[in-house]
PQR file of N, CA, C, O and H, with PARSE charges and radii, in Angstrom:
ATOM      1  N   UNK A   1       3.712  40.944  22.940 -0.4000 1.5000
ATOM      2  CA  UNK A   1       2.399  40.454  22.488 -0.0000 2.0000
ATOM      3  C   UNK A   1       2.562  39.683  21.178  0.5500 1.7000
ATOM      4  O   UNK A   1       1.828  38.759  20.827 -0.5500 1.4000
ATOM      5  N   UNK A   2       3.597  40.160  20.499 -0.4000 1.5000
ATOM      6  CA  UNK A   2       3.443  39.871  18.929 -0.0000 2.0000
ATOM      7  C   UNK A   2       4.362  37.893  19.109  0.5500 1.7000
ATOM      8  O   UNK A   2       3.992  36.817  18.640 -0.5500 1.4000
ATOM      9  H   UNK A   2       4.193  40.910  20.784  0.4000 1.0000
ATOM     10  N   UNK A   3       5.264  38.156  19.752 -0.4000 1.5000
ATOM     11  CA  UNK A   3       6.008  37.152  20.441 -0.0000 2.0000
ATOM     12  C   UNK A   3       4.785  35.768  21.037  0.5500 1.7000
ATOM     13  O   UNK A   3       4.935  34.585  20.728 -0.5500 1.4000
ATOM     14  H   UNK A   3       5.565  39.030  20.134  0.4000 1.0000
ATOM     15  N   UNK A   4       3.759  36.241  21.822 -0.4000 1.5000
ATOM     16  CA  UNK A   4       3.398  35.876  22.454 -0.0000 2.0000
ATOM     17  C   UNK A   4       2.056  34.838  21.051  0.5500 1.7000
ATOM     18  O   UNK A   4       1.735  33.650  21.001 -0.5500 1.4000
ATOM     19  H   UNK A   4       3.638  37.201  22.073  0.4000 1.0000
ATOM     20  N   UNK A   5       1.680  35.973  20.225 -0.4000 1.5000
ATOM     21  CA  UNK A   5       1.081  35.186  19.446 -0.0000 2.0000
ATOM     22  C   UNK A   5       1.491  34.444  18.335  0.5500 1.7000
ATOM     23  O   UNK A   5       0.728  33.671  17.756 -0.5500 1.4000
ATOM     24  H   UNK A   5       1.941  36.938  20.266  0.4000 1.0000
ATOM     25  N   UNK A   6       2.888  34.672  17.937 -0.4000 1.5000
ATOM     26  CA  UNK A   6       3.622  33.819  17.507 -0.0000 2.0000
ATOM     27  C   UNK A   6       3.819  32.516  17.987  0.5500 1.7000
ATOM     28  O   UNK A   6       3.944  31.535  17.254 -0.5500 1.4000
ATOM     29  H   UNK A   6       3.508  35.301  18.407  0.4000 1.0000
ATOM     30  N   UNK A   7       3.851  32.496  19.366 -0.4000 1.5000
ATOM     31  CA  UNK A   7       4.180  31.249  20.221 -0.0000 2.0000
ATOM     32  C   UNK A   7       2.900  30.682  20.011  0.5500 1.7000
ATOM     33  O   UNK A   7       2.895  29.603  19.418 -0.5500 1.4000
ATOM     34  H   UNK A   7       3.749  33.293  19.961  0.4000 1.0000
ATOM     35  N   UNK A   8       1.885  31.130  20.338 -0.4000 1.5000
ATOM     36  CA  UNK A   8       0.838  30.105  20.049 -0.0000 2.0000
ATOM     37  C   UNK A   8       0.140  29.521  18.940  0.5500 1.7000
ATOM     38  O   UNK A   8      -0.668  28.598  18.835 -0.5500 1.4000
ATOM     39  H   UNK A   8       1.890  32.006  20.820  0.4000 1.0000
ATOM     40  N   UNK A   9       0.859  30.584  17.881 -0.4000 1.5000
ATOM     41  CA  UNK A   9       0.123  29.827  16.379 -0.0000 2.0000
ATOM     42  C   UNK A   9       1.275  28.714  15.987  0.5500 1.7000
ATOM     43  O   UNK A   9       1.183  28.025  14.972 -0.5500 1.4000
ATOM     44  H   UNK A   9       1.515  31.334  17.966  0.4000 1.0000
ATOM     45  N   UNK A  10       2.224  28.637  16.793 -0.4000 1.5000
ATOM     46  CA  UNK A  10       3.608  27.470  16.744 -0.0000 2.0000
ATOM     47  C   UNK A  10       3.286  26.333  17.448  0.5500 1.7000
ATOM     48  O   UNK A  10       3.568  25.188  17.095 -0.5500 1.4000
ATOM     49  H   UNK A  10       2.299  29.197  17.618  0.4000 1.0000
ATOM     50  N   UNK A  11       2.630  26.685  18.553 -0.4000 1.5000
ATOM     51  CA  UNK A  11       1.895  25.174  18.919 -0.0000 2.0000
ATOM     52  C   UNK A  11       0.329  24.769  18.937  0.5500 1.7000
ATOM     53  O   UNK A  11      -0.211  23.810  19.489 -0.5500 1.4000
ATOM     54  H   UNK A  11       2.401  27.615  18.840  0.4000 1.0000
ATOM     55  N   UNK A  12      -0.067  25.513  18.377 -0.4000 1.5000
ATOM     56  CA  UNK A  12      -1.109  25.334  17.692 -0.0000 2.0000
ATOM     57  C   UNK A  12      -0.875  24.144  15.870  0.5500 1.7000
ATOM     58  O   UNK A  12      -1.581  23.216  15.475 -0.5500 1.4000
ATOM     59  H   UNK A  12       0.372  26.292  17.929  0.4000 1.0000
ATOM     60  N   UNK A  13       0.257  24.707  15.296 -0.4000 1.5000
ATOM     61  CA  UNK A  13       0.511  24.125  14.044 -0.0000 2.0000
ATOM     62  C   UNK A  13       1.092  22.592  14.722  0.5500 1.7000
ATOM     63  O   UNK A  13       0.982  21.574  14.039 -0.5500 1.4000
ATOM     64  H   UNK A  13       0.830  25.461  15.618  0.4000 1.0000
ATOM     65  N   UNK A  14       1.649  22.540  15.971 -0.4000 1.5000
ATOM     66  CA  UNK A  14       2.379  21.788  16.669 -0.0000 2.0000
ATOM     67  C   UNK A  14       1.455  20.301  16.998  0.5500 1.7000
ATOM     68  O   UNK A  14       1.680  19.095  16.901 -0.5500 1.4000
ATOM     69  H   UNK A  14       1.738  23.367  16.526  0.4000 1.0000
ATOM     70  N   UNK A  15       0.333  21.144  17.426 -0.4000 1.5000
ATOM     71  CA  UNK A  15      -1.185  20.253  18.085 -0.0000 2.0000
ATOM     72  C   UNK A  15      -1.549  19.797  16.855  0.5500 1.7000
ATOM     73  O   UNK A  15      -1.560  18.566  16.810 -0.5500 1.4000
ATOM     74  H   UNK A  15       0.150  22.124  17.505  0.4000 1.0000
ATOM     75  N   UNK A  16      -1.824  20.291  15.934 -0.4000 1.5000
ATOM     76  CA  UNK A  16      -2.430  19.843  14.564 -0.0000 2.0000
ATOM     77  C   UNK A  16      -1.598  19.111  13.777  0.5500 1.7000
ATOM     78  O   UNK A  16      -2.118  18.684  12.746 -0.5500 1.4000
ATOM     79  H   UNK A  16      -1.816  21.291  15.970  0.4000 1.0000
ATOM     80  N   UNK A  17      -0.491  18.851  13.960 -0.4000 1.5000
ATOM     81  CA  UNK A  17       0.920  18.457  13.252 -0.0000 2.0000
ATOM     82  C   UNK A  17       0.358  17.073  14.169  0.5500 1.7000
ATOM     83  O   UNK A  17      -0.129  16.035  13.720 -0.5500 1.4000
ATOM     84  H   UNK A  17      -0.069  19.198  14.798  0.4000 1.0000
ATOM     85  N   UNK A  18       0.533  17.339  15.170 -0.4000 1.5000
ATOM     86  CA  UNK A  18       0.390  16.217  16.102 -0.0000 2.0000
ATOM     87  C   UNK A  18      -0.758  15.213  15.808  0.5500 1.7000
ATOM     88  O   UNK A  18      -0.529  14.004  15.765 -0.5500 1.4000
ATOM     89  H   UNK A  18       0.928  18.182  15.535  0.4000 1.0000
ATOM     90  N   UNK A  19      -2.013  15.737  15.604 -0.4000 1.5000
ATOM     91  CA  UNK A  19      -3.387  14.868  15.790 -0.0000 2.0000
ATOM     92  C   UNK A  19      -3.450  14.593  14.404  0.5500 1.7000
ATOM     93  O   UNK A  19      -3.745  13.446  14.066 -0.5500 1.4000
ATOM     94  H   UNK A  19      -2.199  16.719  15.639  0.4000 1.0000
ATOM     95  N   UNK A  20      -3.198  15.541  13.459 -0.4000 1.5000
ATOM     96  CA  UNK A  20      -3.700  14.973  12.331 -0.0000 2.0000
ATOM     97  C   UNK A  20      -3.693  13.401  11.271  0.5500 1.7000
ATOM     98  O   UNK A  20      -4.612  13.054  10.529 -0.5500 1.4000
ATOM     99  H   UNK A  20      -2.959  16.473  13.734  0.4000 1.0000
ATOM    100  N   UNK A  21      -2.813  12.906  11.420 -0.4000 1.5000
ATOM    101  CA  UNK A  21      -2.350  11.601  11.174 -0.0000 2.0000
ATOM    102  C   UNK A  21      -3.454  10.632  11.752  0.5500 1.7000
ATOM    103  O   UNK A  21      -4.040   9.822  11.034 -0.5500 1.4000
ATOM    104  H   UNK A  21      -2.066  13.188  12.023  0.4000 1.0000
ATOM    105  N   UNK A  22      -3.795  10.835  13.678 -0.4000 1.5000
ATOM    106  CA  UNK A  22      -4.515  10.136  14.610 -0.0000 2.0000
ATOM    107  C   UNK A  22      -5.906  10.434  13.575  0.5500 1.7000
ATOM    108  O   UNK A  22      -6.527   9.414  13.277 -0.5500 1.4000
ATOM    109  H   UNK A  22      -3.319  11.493  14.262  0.4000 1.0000
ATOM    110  N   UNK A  23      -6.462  11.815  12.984 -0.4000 1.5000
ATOM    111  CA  UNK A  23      -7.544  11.553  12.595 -0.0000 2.0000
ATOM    112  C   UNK A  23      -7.597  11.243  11.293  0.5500 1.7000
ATOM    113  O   UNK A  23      -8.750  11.196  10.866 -0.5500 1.4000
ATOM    114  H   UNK A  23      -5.957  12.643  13.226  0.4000 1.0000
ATOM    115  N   UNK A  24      -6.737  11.010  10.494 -0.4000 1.5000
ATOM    116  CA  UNK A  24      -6.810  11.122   9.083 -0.0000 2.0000
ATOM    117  C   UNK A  24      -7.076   9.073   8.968  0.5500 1.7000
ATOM    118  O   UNK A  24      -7.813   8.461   8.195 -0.5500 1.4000
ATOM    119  H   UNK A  24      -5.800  11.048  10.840  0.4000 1.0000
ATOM    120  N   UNK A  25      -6.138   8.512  10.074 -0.4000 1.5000
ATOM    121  CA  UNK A  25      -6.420   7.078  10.028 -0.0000 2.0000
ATOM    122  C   UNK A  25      -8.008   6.557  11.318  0.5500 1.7000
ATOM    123  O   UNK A  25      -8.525   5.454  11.496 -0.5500 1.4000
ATOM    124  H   UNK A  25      -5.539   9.009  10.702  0.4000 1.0000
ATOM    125  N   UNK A  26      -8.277   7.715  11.860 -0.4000 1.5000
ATOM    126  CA  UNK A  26      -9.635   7.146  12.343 -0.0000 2.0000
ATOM    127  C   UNK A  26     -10.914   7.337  10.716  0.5500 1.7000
ATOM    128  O   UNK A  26     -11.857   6.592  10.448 -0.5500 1.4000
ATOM    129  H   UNK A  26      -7.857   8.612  11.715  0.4000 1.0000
ATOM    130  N   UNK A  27     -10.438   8.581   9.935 -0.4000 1.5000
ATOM    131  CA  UNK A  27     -11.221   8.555   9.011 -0.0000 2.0000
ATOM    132  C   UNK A  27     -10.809   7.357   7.910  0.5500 1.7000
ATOM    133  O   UNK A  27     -11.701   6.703   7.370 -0.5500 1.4000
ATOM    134  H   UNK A  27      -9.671   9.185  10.152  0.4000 1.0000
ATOM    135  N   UNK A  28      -9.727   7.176   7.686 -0.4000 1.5000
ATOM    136  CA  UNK A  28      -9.640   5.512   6.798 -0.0000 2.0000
ATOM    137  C   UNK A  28     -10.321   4.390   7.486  0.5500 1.7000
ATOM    138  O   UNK A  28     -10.716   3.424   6.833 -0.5500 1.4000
ATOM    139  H   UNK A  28      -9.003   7.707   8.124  0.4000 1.0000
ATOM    140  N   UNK A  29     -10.472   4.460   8.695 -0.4000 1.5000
ATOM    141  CA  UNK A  29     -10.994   3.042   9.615 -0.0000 2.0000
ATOM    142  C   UNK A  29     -12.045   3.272   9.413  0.5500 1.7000
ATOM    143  O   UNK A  29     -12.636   2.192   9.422 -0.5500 1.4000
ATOM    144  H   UNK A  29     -10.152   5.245   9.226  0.4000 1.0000
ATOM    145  N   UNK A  30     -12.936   4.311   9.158 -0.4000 1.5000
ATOM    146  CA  UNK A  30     -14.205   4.358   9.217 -0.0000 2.0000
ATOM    147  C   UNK A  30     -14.837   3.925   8.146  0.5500 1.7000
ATOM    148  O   UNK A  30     -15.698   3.055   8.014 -0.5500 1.4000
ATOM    149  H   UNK A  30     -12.456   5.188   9.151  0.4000 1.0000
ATOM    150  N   UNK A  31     -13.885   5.209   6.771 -0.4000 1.5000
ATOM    151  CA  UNK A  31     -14.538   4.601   6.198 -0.0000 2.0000
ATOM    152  C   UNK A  31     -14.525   2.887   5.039  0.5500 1.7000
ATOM    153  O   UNK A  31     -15.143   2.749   3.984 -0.5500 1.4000
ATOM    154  H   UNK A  31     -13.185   5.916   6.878  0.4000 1.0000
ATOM    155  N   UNK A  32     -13.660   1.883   5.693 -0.4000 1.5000
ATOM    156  CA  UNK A  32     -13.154   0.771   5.356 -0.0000 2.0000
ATOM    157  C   UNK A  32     -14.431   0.087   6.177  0.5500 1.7000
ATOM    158  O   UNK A  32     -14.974  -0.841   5.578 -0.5500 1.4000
ATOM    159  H   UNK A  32     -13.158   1.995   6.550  0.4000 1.0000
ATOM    160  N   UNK A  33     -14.885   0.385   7.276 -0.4000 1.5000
ATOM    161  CA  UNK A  33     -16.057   0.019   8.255 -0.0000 2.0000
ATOM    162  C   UNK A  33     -17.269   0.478   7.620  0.5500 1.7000
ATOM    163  O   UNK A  33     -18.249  -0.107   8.082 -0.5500 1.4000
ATOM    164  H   UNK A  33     -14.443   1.139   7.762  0.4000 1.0000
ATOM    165  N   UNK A  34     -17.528   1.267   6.781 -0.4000 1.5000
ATOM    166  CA  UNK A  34     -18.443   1.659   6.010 -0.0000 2.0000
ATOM    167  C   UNK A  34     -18.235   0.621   4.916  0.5500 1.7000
ATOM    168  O   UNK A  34     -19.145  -0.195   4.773 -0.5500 1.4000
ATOM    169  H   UNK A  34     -16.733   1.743   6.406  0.4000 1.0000
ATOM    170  N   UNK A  35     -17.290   0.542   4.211 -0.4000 1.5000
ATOM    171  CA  UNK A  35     -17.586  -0.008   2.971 -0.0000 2.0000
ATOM    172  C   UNK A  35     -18.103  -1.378   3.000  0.5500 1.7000
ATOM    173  O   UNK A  35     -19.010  -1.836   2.304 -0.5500 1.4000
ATOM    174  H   UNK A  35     -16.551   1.205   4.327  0.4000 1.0000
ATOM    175  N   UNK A  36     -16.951  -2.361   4.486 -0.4000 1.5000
ATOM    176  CA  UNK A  36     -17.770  -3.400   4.529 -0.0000 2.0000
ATOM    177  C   UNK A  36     -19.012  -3.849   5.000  0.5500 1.7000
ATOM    178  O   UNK A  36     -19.446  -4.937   4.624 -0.5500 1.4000
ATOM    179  H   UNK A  36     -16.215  -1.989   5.051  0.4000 1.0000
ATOM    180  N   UNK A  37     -19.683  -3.078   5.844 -0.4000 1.5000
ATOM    181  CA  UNK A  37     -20.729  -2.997   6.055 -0.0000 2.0000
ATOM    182  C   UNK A  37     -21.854  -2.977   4.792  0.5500 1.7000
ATOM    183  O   UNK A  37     -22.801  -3.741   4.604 -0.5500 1.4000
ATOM    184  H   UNK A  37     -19.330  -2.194   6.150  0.4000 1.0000
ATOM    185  N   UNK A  38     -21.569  -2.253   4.296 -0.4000 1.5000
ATOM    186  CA  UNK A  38     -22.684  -1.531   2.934 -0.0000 2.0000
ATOM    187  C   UNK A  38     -22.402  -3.066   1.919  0.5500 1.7000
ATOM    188  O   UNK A  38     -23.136  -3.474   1.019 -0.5500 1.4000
ATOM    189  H   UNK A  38     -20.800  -1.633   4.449  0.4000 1.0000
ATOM    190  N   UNK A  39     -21.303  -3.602   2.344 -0.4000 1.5000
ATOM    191  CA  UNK A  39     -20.719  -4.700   1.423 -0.0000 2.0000
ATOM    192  C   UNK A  39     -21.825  -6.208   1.862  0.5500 1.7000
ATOM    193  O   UNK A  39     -22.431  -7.063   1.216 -0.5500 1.4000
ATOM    194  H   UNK A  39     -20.707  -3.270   3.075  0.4000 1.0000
ATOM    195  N   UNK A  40     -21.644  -5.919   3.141 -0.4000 1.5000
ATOM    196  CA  UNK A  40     -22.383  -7.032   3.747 -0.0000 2.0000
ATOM    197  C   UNK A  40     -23.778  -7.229   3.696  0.5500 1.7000
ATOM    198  O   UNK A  40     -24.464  -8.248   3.771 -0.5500 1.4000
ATOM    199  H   UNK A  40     -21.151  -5.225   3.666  0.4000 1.0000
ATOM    200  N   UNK A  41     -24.219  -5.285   3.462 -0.4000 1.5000
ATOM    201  CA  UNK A  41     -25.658  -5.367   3.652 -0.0000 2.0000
ATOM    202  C   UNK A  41     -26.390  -5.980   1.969  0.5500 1.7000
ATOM    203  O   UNK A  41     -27.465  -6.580   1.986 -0.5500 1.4000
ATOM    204  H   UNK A  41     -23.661  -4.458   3.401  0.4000 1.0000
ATOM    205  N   UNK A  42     -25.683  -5.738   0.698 -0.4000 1.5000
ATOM    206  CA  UNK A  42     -25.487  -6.065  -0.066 -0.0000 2.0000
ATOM    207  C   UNK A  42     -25.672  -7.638  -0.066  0.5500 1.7000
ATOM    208  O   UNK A  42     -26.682  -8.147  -0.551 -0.5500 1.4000
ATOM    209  H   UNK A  42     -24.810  -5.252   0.684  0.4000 1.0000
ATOM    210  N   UNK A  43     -24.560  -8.456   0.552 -0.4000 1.5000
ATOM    211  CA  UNK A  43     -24.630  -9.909  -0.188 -0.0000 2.0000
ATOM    212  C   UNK A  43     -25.904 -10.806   1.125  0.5500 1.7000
ATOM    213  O   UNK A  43     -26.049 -12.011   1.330 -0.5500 1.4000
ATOM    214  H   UNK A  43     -23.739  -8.043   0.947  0.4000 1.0000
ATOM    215  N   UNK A  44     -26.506  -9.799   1.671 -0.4000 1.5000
ATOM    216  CA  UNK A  44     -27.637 -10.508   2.867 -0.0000 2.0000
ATOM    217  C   UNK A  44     -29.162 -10.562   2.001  0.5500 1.7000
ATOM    218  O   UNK A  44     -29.194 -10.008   0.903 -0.5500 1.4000
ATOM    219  H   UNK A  44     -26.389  -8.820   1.504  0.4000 1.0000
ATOM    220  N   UNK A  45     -29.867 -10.947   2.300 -0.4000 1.5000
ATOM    221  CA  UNK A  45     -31.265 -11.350   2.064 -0.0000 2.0000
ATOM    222  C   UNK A  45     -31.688  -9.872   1.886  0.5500 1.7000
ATOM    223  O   UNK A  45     -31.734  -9.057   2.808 -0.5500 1.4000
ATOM    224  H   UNK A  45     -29.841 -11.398   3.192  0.4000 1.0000
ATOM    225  N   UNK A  46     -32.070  -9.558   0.261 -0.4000 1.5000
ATOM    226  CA  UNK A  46     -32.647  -8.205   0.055 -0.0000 2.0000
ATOM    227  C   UNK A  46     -33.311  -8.209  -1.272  0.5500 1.7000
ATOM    228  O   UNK A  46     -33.873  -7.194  -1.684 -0.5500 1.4000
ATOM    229  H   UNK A  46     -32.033 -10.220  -0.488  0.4000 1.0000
TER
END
């Protein structure tokens, strides 16, 4: 059992090892898509 939950907090760190990068650059894209936006809404008729 103890084996067994060892194994899964190993690919669990494995999965997260894995995605995290994928979300850390969907959160830079976003918020670079935020800034120019807010940038744009800025230099428009206001």
């Amino acid at each position: 059992m103890t084996a067994t939950v060892s194994l899964l907090i190993a690919l669990a760190f494995l999965l997260v090892a894995d995605y995290f990068p994928l979300a850390l650059v969907f959160t830079i894209v976003a918020l670079l898509l935020f800034q120019r936006e807010r940038r744009r809404r800025r230099r428009g008729p206001g």
